[in-house]
C-alpha positions as CSV (number, residue, x, y, z in Angstrom):
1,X,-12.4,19.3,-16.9
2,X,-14.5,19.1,-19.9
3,X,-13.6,15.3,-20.5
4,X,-14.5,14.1,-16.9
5,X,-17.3,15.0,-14.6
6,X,-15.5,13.7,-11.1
7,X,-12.2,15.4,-9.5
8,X,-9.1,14.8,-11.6
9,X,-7.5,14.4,-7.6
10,X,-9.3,10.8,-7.8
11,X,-10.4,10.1,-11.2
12,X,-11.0,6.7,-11.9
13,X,-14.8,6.9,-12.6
14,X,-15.3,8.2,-9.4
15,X,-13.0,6.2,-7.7
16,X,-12.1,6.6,-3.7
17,X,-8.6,6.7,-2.7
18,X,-9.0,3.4,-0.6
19,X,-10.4,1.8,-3.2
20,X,-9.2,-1.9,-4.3
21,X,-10.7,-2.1,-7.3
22,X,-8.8,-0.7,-10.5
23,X,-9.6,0.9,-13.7
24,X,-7.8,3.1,-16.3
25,X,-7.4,6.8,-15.9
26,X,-10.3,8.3,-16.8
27,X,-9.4,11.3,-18.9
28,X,-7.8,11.0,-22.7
29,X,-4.7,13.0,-21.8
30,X,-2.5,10.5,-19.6
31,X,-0.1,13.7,-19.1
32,X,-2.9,15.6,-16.6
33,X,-2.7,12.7,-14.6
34,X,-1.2,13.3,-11.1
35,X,2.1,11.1,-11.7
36,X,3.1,12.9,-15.0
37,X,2.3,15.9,-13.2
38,X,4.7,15.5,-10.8
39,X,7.5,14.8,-12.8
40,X,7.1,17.9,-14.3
41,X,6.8,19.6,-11.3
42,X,10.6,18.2,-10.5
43,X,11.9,18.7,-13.5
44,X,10.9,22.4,-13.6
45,X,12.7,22.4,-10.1
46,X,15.6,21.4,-11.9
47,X,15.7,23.2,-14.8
48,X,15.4,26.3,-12.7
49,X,18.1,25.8,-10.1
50,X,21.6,27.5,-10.3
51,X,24.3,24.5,-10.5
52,X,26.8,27.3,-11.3
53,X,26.6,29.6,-8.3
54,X,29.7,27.5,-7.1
55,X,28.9,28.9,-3.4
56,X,25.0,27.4,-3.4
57,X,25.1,24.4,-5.9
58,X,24.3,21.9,-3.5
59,X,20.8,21.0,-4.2
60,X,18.3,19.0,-1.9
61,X,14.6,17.4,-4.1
62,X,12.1,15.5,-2.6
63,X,9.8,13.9,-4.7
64,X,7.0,12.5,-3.5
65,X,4.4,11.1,-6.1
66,X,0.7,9.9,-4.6
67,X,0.7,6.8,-6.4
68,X,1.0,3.7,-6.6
69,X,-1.5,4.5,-3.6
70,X,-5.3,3.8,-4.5
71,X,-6.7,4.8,-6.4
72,X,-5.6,2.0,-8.7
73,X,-5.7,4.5,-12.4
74,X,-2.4,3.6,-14.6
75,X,-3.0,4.4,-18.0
76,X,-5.2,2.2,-20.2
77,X,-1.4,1.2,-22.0
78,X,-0.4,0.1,-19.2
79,X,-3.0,-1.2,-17.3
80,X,-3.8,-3.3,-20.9
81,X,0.0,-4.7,-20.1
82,X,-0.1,-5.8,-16.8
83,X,-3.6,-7.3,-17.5
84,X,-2.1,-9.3,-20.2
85,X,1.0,-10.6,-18.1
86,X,1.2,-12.9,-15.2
87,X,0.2,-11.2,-12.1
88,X,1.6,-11.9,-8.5
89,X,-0.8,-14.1,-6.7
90,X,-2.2,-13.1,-3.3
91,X,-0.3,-14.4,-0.3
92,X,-3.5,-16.3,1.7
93,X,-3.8,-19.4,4.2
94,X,-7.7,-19.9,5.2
95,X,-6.4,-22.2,7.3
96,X,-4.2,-19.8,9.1
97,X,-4.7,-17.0,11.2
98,X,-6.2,-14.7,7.9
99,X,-9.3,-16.7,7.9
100,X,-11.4,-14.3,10.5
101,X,-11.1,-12.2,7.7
102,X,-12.3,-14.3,4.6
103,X,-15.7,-12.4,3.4
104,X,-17.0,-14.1,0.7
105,X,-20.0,-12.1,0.3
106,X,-20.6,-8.9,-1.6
107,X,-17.7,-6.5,-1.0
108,X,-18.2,-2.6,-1.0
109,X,-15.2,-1.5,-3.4
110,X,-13.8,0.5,-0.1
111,X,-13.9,-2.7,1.7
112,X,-11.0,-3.1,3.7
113,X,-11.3,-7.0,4.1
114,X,-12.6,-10.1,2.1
115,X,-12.4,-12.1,-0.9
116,X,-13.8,-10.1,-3.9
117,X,-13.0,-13.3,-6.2
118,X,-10.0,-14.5,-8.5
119,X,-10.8,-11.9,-11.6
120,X,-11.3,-9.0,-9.7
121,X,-8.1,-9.3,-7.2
122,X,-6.1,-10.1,-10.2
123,X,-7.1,-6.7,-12.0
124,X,-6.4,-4.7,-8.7
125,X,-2.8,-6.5,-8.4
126,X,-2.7,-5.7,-12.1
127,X,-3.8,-2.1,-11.6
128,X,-1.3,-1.6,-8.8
129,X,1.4,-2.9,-10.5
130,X,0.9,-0.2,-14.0
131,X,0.7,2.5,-11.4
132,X,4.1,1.5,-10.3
133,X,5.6,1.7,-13.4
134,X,3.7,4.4,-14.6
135,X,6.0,6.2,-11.5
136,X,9.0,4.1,-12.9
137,X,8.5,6.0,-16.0
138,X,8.6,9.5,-14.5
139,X,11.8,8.6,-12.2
140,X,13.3,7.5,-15.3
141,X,12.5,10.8,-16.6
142,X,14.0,12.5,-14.0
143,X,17.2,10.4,-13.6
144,X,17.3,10.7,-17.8
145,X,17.8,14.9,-17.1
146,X,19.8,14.2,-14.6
147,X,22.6,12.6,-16.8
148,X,22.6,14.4,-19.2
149,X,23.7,17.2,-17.2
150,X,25.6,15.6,-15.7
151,X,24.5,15.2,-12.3
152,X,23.7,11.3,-11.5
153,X,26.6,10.1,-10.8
154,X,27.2,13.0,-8.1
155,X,24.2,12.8,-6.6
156,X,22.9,10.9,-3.6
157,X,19.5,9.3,-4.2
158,X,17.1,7.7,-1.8
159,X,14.0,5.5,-3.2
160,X,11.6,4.5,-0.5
161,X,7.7,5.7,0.4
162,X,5.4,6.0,3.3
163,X,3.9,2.4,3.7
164,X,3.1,-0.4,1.6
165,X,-0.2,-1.8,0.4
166,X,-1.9,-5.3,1.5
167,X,-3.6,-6.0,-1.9
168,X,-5.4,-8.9,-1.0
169,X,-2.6,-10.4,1.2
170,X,-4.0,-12.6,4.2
171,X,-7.8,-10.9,2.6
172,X,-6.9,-7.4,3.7
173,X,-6.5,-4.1,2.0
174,X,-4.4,-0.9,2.1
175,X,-2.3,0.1,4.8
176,X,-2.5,0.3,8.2
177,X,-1.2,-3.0,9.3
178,X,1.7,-4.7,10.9
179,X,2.5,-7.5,8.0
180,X,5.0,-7.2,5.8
181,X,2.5,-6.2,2.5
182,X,1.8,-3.1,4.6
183,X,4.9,-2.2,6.9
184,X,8.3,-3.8,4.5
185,X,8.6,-1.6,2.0
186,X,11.7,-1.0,-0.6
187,X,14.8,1.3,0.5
188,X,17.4,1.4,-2.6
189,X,20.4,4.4,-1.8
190,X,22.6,5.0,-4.8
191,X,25.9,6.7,-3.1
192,X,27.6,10.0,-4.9
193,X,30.4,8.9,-7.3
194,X,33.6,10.7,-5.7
195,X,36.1,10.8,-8.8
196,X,39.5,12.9,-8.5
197,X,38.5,16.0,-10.3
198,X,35.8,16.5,-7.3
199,X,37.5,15.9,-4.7
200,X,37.8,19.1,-3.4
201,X,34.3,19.4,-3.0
202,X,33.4,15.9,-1.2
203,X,32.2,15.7,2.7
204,X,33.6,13.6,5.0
205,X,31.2,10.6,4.2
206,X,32.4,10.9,1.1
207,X,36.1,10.6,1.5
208,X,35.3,7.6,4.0
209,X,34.2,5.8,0.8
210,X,38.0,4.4,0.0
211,X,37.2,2.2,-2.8
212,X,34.6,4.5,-4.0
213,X,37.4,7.6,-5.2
214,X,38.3,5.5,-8.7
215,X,34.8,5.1,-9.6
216,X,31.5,3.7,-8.8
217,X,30.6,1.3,-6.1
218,X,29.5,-2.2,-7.2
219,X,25.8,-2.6,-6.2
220,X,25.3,-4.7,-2.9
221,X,22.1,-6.0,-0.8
222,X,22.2,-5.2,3.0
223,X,19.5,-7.5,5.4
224,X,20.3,-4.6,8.5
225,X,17.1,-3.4,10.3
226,X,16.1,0.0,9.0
227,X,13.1,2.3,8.9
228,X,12.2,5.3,7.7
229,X,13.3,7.5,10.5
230,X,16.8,6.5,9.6
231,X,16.5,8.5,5.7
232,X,16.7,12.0,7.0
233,X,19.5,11.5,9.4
234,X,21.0,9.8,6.6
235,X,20.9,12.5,4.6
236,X,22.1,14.9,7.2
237,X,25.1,12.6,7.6
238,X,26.2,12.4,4.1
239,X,25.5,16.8,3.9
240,X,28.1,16.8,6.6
241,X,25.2,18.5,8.5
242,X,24.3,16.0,11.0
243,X,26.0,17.4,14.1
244,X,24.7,20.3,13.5
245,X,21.3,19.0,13.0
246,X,21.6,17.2,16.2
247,X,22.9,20.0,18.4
248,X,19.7,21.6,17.4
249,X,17.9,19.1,17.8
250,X,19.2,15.9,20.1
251,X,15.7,13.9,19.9
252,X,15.7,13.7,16.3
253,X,14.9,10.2,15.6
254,X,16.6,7.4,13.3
255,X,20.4,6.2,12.5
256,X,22.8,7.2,9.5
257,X,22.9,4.4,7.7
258,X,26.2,5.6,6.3
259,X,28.1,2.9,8.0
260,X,26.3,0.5,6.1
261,X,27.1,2.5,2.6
262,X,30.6,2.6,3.5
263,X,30.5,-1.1,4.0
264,X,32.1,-0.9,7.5
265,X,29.2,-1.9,9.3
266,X,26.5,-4.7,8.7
267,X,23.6,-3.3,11.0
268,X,22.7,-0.3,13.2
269,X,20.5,-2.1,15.2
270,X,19.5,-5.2,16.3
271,X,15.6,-4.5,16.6
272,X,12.9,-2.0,15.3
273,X,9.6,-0.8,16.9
274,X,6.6,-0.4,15.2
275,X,3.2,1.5,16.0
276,X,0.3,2.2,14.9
277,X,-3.0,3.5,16.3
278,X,-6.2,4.8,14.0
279,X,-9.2,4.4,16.0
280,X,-12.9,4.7,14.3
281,X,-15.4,4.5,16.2
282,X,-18.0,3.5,13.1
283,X,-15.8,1.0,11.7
284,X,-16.5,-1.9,14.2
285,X,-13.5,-4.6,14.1
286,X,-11.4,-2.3,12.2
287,X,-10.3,0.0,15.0
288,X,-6.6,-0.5,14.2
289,X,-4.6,-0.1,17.1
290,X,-1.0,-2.4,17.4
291,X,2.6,-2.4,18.3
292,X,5.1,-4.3,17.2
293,X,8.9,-5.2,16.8
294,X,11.0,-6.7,14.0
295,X,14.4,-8.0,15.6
296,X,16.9,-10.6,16.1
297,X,16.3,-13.1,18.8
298,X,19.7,-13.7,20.7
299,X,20.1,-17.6,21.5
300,X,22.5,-17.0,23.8
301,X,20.5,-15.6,25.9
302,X,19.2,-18.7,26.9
303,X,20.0,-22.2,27.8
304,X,18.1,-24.1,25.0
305,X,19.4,-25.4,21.9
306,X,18.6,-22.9,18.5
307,X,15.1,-23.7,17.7
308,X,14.2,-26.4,14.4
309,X,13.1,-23.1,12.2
310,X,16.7,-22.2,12.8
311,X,14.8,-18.4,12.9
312,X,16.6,-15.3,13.1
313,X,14.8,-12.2,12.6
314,X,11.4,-12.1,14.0
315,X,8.2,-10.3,14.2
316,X,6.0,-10.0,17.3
317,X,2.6,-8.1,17.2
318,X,0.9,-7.0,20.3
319,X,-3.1,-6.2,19.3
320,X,-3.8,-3.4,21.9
321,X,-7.9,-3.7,21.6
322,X,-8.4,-7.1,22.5
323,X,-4.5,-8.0,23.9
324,X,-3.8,-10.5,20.9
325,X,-0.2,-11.8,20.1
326,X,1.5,-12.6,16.9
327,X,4.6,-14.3,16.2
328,X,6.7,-14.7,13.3
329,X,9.5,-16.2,11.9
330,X,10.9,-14.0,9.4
331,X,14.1,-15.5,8.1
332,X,11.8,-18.9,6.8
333,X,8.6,-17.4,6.5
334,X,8.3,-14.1,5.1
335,X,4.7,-14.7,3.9
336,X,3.5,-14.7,7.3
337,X,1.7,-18.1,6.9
338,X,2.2,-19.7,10.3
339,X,1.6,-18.0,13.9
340,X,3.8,-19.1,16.3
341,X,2.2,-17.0,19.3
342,X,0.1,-20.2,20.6
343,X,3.4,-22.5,19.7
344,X,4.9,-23.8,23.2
345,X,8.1,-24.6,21.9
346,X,8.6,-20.5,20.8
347,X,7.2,-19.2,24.6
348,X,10.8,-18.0,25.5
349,X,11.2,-15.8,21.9
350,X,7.4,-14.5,22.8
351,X,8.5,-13.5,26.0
352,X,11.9,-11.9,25.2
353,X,10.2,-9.9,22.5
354,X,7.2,-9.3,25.0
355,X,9.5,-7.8,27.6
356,X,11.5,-5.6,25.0
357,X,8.3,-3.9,24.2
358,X,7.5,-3.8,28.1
359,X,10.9,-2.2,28.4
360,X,10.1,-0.1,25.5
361,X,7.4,1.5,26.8
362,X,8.6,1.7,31.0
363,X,12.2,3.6,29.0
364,X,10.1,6.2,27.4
365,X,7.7,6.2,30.6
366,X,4.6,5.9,28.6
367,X,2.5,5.4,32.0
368,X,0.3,2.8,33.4
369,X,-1.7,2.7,30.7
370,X,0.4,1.0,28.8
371,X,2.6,-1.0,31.3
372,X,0.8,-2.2,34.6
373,X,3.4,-4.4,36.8
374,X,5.5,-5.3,33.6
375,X,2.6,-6.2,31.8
376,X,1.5,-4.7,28.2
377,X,-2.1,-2.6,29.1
378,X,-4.7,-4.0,26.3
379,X,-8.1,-2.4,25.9
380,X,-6.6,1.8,25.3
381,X,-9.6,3.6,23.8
382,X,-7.5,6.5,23.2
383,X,-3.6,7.5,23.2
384,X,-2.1,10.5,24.0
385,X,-1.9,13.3,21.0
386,X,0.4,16.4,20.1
387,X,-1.6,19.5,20.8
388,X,-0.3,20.3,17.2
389,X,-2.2,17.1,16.0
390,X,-4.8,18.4,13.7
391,X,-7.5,16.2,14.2
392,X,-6.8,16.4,18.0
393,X,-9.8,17.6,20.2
394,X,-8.0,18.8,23.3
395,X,-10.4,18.4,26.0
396,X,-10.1,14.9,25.1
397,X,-6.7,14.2,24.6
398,X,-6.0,12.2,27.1
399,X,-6.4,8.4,26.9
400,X,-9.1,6.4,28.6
401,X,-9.2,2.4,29.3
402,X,-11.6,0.5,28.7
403,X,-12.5,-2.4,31.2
């Protein structure tokens, strides 16, 4: 491009995609920038597609915009906004836990750790936030054509993304962690409207929805345990497809979630696991490797009266590399501030969540090197990859431990 001299793919004056600083999109044109351009990718989709071939209306759209994902570019409009409004401070205790990874010296903007000051963490926040409403804009773009053609109110919609984004949280950055700035991000599902006049056309889910078939569902917020996996089956369930999905396939992963939606159940599970291993080699202390489980600790289970935190939902963290625990309390402290791991008066939730992910892993017979006489395996250099994993090199697939 004439106006630029690095990649428009990560232009922010040459800006890295793990990047936490932020600047405004480089080139004049906001409408070459990657968000815009995927708006206009969808909405070409849609302008294109046949909603009157009555025997192949039925219309499936994903779309996935890169950002708010560094780099942190919004347009200089926006960015000027969110610079000039309060920003969300960082969630930090140097007291806590987060303080092995307070780095108060010069940062490298791809840093993945430290403090890089007040000024500059409040124009990342501030950068992140305009890219997030930069993709507001577009959706509202979208949803805009979507009314006017009338197809909201029919349609099934699913918000969410990939992973979340630590920015500056506890002094870490991006993704790639268990706590909740990098793992808890947004679900919002806006159910079809099932009116009279379309009844003939409406799926099973849909004609579950009873005090949906006069008109439109009054939004509601659900606290049930969901992830990801649980979208597509979703999706498949609402199609009227999912049997058939799983005929074909019985080890697709996830739960509908359409119990919830109809409002006849309040959770589809009581727990969640988590996982995540990304090991580099050159990267010292940052080898991430970790399981974990969000869940609901079961008092009845044992003798002792409910705990002073009066905790439900919980979050343990097993650090394969070095064996390290972490234990939340979710319900009173969704900040993460206090680790309860070393707390003697929480041993029994350590150990119930401990043995779940013991269980876990003996259910799905992961193999010794994970589990060794009930006991979670720290120190894995290497875990087993798909021979379809591209960066797999398969004469060295399989997992070492290191002593």
């Amino acid at each position: 491009h004439p106006d630029i001299k690095y990649p428009i793919s990560v232009s922010c004056n040459a800006q890295s995609h793990n990047e936490w600083r932020a600047c405004a999109y480089g080139l004049k044109n906001e409408s070459e920038h990657p968000t815009p351009w995927t708006t206009r990718q969808a909405l070409r989709y849609l302008e294109d597609f046949d909603f009157s071939d009555a025997d192949n209306n039925r219309m499936f759209l994903k779309v996935s915009y890169h950002r708010p994902h560094s780099p942190y570019d919004p347009p200089q409009r926006l960015f000027s906004k969110h610079l000039a409004r309060p920003v969300p401070k960082r969630i930090i205790n140097n007291t806590s836990w987060d303080r092995i990874f307070l780095n108060t010296s010069a940062m490298s903007y791809d840093a993945w750790y430290g403090d890089p000051g007040e000024a500059d963490a409040r124009r990342s926040r501030a950068g992140y936030l305009a890219s997030c409403e930069f993709v507001d804009e577009g959706m509202g773009e979208i949803f805009d054509w979507m009314k006017a053609h009338d197809l909201f109110d029919s349609s099934l919609i699913a918000w969410t993304t990939d992973h979340g984004d630590m920015q500056g949280d506890h002094n870490l950055f991006r993704k790639g962690y268990a706590y909740e700035g990098s793992s808890h991000v947004n679900l919002v599902i806006k159910p079809p409207v099932v009116t009279q006049e379309k009844e003939a056309t409406t799926t099973q889910y849909q004609e579950n929805l009873k005090e949906q078939k006069t008109g439109q569902q009054e939004p509601r917020l659900s606290d049930a345990i969901v992830e990801t996996r649980d979208v597509a089956v979703t999706l498949y369930d609402v199609a009227g497809v999912l049997e058939q999905v799983l005929r074909r396939d019985p080890m697709v992963d996830g739960k509908s979630l359409v119990p919830i939606l109809n409002g006849n159940q309040a959770k589809v599970r009581t727990w969640v696991d988590m996982e995540l291993f990304s090991f580099q080699p050159n990267q010292g202390e940052r080898d991430i490797h970790w399981n974990a489980i969000v869940g609901i600790y079961d008092y009845s289970a044992y003798s002792h009266p409910r705990d002073q935190l009066g905790c439900q939902l919980w979050k343990f963290i097993f650090h394969v590399l070095k064996g390290n625990e972490q234990l939340f309390c979710l319900t009173n402290d969704r900040e993460e501030m206090i680790d309860l791991a070393k707390n003697a008066e929480y041993s029994e939730v350590l150990e119930h969540f401990r043995s779940l992910m013991v269980e876990q892993f003996e259910t799905e017979d992961r193999g010794e090197l994970w589990v060794q006489n009930g006991t979670l395996v720290k120190g894995r250099s290497r875990i087993i990859e798909s021979p379809h994993f591209a960066c797999t090199s398969h004469d060295e697939s399989l997992m070492t431990a290191q002593q």
